[in-house]
N, C-alpha and C positions, 0 to 999 in steps of 0.2 A: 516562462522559459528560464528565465535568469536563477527565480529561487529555486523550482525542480529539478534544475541542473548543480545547482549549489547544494544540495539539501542528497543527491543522488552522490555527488563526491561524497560530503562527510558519514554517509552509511558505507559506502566500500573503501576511505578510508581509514574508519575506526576499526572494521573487520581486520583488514591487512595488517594495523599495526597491533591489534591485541593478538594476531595469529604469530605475526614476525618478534615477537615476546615472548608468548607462552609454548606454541606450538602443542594448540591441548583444544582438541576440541570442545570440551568440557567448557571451556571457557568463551569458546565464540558464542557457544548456549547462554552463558552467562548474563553475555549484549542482547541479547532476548528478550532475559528475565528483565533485566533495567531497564528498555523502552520500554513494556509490556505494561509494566506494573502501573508507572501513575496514569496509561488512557484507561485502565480499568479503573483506578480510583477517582476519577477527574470526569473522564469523559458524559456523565450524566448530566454533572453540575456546570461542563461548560456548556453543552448543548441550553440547559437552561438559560444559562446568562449571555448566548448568543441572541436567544428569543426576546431577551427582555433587554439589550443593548445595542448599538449601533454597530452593523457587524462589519463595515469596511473598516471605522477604527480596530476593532479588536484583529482585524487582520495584517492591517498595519503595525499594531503593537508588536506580536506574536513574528512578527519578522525582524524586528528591529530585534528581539530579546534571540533570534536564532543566530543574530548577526553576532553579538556578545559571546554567546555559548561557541561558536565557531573559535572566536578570538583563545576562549576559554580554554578551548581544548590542542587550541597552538601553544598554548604556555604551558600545561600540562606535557605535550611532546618534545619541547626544548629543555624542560629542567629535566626529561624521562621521572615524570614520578611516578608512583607507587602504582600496581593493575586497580587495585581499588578506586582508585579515583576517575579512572576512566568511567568506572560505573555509577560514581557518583552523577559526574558529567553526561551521561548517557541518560540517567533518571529523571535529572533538572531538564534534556533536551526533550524528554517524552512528555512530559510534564507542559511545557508549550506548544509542543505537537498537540496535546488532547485539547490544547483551547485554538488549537489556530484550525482544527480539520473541521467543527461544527461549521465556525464564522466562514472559514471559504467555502466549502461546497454549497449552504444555504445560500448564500450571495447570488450564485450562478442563475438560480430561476428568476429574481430581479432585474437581469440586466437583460434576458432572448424571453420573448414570446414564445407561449406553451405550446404551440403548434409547431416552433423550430424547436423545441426544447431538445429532444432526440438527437436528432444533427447536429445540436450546439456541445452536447454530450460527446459527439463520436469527434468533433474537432477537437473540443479539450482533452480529451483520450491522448490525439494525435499530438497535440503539441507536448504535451506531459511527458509519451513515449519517445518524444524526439530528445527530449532534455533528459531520458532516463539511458536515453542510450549516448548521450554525449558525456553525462558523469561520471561513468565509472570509465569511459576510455582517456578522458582526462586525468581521473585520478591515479590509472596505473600508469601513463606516462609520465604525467609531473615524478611520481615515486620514482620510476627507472631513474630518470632523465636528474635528478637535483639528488637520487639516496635520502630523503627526508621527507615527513608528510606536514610537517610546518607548515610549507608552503600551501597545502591542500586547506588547510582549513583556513587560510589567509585568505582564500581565493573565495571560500566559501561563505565567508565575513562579510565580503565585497558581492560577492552576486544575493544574497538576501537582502541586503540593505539596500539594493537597488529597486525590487519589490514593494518593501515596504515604503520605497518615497513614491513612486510608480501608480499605488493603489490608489490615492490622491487623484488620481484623472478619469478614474470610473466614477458614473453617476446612476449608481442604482433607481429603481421604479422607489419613491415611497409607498410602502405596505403598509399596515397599522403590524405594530408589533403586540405580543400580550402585554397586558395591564395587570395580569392577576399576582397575587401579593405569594412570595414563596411560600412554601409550604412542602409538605411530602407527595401530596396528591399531584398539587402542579408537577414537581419535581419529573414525576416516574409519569405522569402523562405520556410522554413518547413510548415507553414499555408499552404502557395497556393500546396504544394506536396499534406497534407492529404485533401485537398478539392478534387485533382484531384484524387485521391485513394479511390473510395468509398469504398472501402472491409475495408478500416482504419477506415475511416471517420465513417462507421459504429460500427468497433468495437468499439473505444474508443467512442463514442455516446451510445452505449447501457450498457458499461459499467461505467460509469461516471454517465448518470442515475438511475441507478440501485442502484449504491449505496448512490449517494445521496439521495435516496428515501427509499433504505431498511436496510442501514447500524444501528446496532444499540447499536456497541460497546463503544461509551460513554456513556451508559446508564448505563453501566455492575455494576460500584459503586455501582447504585442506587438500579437494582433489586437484587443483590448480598446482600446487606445490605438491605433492606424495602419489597421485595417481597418472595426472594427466601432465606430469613436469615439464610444467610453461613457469615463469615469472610473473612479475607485475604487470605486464602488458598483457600477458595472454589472460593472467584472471580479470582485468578489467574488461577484456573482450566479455568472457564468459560470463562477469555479471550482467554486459550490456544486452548480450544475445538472448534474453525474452524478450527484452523491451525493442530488439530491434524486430523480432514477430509482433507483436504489441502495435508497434507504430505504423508496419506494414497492414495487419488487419484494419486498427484504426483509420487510417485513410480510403480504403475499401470500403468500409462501414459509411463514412462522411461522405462516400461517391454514389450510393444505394441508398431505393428506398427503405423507410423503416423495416423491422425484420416481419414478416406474416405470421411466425409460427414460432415466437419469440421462445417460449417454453419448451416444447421437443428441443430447439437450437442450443439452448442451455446446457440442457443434460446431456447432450451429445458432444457439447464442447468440454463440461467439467472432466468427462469419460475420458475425452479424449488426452486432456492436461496430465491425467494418472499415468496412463498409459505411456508419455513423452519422460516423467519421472522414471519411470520401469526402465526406459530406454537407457538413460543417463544413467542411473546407478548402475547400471553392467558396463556400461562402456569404457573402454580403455582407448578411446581415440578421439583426440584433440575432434576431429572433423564431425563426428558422430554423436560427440556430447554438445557441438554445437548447434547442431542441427536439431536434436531435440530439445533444447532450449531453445530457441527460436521458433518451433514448434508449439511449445509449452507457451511461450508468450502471447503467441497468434490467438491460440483458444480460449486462453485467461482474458483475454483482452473483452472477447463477448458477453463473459461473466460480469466485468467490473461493469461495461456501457446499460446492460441490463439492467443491473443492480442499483447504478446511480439513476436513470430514469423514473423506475417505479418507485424509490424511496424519496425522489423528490418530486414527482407528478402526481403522486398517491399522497401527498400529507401538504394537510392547509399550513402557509403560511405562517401561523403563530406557534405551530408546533414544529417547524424545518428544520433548525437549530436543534430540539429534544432529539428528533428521530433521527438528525445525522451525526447525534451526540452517542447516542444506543449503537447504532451505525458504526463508527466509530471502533466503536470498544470493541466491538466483535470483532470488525475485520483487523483493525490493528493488532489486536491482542493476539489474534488467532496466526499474522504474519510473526510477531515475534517471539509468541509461547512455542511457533509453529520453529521458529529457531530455537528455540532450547530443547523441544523434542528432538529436533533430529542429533544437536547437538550430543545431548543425554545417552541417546540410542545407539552414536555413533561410539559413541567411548564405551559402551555395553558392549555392543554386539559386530560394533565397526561400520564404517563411512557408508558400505555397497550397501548391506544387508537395514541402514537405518532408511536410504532413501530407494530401494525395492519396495521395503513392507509400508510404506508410507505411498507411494504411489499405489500399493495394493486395495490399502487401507481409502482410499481416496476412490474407487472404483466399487466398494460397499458402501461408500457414504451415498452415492450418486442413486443406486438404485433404493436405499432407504429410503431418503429423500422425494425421488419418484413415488414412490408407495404410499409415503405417509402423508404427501401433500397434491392429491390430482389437481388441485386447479392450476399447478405449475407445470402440469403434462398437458391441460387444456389451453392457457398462454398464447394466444393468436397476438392481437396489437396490441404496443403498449400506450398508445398514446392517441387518441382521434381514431382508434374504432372500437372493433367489440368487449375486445381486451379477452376476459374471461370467458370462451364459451362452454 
């Protein structure tokens, strides 16, 4: 909760202060590109070195070093220096983002038995969505309320670093971790698993698409200030408001049994997320773009519990770390290239028309997807029954 919540301030405050500077969409894109790039470059070889290291330490580390980059990015804000540096700063934070996301989510199937594993999934959803909707209503108050985002990432210093002393009191199951000596073959092992795993290979493909195409929370600055003119509060609502559908389905999910018909549920939900974008890029009312983001959160929300399930109850043990390292890259990369498209699209063609065609575009990805992969339209249980029929 503490780092989710910390780690949710310093994304909607670096947004608002690179927005409250340039006033250039072009540029929230920008913060995209810089997280983007090193889980793409990184994220294979940390998933490897999750497999082959102790992974509560590396999650421990990886918090202390987010705690640093927080401070980092406080003294950057007081001297106002240069927009480039912010993307420096954003690169080095992505750059530990790609080794701290194998080390935690692998950890997870060590500490709940695989028969709760599901349910253990739809609670950490829950509390995640509870800390992603406390973030950003934090971080556009603190900004009203003090005119500075100093403070935000002070705070943000302080709730990571309490994580990373915090991880100390979990006692993972000992696994045998791999033995095998690096190599390229080791390496890309997690690739050739989700290749051979279509039920993966699908999920992360329709989710990855999706959001690349409908994501359209780097914009939130912009229609926050220029469309929907609210302030710092109202856009902190508005980045909260998926997550606050997010946390609401998540506890729904954690109150239910496992899903029966896990697959249809999917597609119907991704469908659904497109269609919540379409809403919000037309809408010119505070009430109505909130409502479809809270919308948008609910139905994304069954994508991610899906997607975290079958990528960690479908892969042995010594490859968790590789295939949440592939993992990874995609879904990250695809949340923040998925900011720089709209970003891109929006300075083209303008803010409505980048996050319409992106919800459109997200509602072809769905039925391709359907098409090109049926064992994902066949999808019954994921976990303790047929799975596949």
């Amino acid at each position: 909760m503490c780092s989710s919540t910390g780690l949710q301030i310093l994304t909607a405050t670096i947004l608002w202060e690179v927005w409250e500077r340039t006033h250039s969409a072009l540029a929230l894109g920008y913060c995209g590109v810089a997280r983007a790039l090193p889980v793409i470059a990184f994220a294979i070889f940390a998933g490897h070195f999750a497999d082959h290291h102790n992974r509560k330490r590396i999650v421990a580390a990886t918090q202390f070093l987010f705690a640093i980059g927080a401070l980092a990015f406080a003294a950057a804000a007081w001297w106002s220096v240069r927009i480039e540096w912010l993307y420096v700063l954003l690169f080095l934070s992505g750059t530990i983002r790609a080794f701290n996301g194998p080390a935690r989510a692998s950890l997870l199937p060590l500490i709940v038995p695989v028969e709760r594993f599901e349910n253990a999934v739809a609670w950490n959803s829950t509390f995640f969505q509870a800390a992603a909707i406390a973030g950003p209503l934090i971080a556009g108050g603190m900004i009203a309320a003090t005119g500075s985002v100093v403070w935000n990432y002070i705070g943000v210093a302080a709730l990571t670093m309490i994580f990373s002393v915090t991880i100390g009191l979990v006692e993972p199951r000992d696994e045998a971790q791999s033995t095998a000596r690096f190599s390229m073959h080791e390496l890309m092992e997690g690739v050739r698993h989700i290749w051979r795993e279509k039920l993966i290979l699908g999920v992360i493909s329709l989710d990855m698409l999706a959001v690349l195409l409908g994501g359209a929370t780097a914009l939130l600055p912009l229609y926050a200030d220029e469309i929907l003119h609210t302030g710092p509060v109202g856009y902190g609502f508005l980045r909260a408001a998926p997550f606050i559908g997010a946390f609401l389905c998540a506890v729904w999910m954690a109150h239910r049994p496992p899903l029966q018909r896990a697959g249809p549920t999917l597609l119907w939900c991704v469908a659904g997320f497109g269609a919540c974008m379409i809403v919000f890029g037309v809408s010119t009312s505070m009430v109505v773009s909130s409502v479809a983001l809270i919308m948008s959160g609910a139905l994304d929300n069954v994508s991610v519990i899906v997607r975290h399930v079958l990528v960690q109850t479908r892969t042995p043990n010594r490859l968790r770390g590789r295939v949440t390292g592939v993992n990874s890259m995609f879904i990250e990369s695809s949340n923040e290239l998925g900011a720089f498209e709209s970003g891109l699209v929006a300075a083209w063609i303008g803010p409505v028309l980048s996050v319409v065609t992106g919800g459109v575009g997200t509602l072809v990805v769905v039925g391709a997807v359907a098409w090109r992969i049926p064992q994902l339209r066949r999808l019954g249980r994921m976990v303790g029954g047929e799975g596949d029929r």
